[in-house]
C-alpha positions as CSV (number, residue, x, y, z in Angstrom):
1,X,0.0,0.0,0.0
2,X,2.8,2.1,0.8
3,X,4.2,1.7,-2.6
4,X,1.5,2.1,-4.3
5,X,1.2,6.0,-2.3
6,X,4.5,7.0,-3.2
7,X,4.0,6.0,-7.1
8,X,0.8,7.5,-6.9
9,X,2.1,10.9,-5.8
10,X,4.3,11.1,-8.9
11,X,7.3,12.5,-6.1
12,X,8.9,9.1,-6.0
13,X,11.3,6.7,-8.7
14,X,10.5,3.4,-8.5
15,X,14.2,3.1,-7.1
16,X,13.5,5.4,-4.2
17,X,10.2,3.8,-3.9
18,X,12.1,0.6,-3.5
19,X,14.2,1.8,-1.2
20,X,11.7,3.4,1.1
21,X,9.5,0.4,1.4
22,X,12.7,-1.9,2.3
23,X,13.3,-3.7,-0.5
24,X,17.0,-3.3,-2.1
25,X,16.8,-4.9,-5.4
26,X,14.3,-2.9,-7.9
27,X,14.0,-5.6,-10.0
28,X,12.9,-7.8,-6.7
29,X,10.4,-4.6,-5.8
30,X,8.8,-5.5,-9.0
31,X,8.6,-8.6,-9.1
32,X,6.7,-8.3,-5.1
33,X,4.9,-5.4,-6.6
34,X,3.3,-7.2,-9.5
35,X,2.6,-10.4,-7.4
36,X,1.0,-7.7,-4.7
37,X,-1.2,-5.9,-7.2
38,X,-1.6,-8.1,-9.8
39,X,0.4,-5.0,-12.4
40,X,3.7,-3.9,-13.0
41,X,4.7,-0.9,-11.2
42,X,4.7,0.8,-15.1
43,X,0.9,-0.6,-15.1
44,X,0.4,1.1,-12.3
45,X,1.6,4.5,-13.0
46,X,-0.3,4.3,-16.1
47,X,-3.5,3.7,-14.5
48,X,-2.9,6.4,-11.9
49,X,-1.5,9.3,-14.7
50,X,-4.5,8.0,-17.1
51,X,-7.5,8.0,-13.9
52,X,-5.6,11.6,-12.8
53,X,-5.9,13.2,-16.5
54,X,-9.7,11.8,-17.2
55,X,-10.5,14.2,-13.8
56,X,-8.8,17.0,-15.4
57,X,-10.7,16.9,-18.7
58,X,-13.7,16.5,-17.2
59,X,-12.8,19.5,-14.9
60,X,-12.4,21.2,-19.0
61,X,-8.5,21.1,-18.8
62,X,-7.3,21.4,-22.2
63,X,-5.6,17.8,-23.4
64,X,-2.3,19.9,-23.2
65,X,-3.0,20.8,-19.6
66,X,-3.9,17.3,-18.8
67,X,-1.2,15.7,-20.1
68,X,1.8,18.1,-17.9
69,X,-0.7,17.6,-14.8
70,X,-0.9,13.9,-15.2
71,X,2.9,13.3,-15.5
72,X,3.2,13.2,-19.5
73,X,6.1,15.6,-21.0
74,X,5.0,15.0,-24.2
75,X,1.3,15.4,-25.2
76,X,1.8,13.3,-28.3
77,X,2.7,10.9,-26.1
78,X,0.1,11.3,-23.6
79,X,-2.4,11.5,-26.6
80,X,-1.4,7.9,-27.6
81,X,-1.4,6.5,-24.5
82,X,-4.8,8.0,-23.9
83,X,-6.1,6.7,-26.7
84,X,-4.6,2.9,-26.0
85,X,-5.8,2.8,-22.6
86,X,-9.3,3.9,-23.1
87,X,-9.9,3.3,-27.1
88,X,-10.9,7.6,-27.6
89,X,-8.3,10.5,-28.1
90,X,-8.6,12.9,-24.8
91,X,-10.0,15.7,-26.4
92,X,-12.9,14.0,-27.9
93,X,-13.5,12.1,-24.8
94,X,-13.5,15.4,-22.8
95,X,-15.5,16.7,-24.8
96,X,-18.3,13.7,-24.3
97,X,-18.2,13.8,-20.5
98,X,-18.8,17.8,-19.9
99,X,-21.4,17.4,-22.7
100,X,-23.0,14.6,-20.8
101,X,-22.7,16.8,-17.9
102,X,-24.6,19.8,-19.9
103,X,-21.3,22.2,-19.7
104,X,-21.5,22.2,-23.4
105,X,-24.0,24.2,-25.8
106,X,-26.5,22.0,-26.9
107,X,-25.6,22.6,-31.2
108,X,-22.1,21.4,-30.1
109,X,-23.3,18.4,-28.8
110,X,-24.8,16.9,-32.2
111,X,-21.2,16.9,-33.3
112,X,-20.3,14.9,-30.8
113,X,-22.7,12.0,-31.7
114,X,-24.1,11.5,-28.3
């Protein structure tokens, strides 16, 4: 669980992360980790970045925006990760959630296909 809070946080390498929960060897911290949680620590911080960027688009952050605040340096690269992980680009799927919520005008919804 511990782990899992300092990957979360974004503060912490796995190395340090490693360290901190007592293990020595990262590769063993791994291996414990994925028998643990059933991911790899990579998995994991996926998960977390992807879960953390979804709130920020629904909160009508840009996909730029999103991407810094979720970890990614690269918004291409957040964009394709986005896009593997939940099978829509970000922007579009921002879009879809505050229409759904009624933050957008209702002539922009039709061009969303809702």
């Amino acid at each position: 669980v511990m782990a899992k809070e300092l990957l979360a946080e974004g503060k912490s390498s796995v190395t340090h992360t490693c360290m901190t929960c007592g293990f020595g060897n990262p590769s063993y911290f791994s291996r414990v980790f994925k028998e643990k949680t059933g991911q790899t620590v990579q998995e994991y911080l996926i998960s977390v970045r992807m879960e953390a960027a979804k709130q920020q688009l629904v909160r009508g952050a840009s996909v730029n925006e999103a991407a810094k605040l979720s970890g990614y340096e690269d918004v291409c690269n957040f964009s394709k990760m986005f896009k593997r992980t939940f099978g829509i680009s970000p922007g579009y799927w921002g879009a879809k959630k505050r229409a759904e919520k009624g933050e957008i005008e209702d002539g922009k919804k039709e061009d969303l296909q809702l």
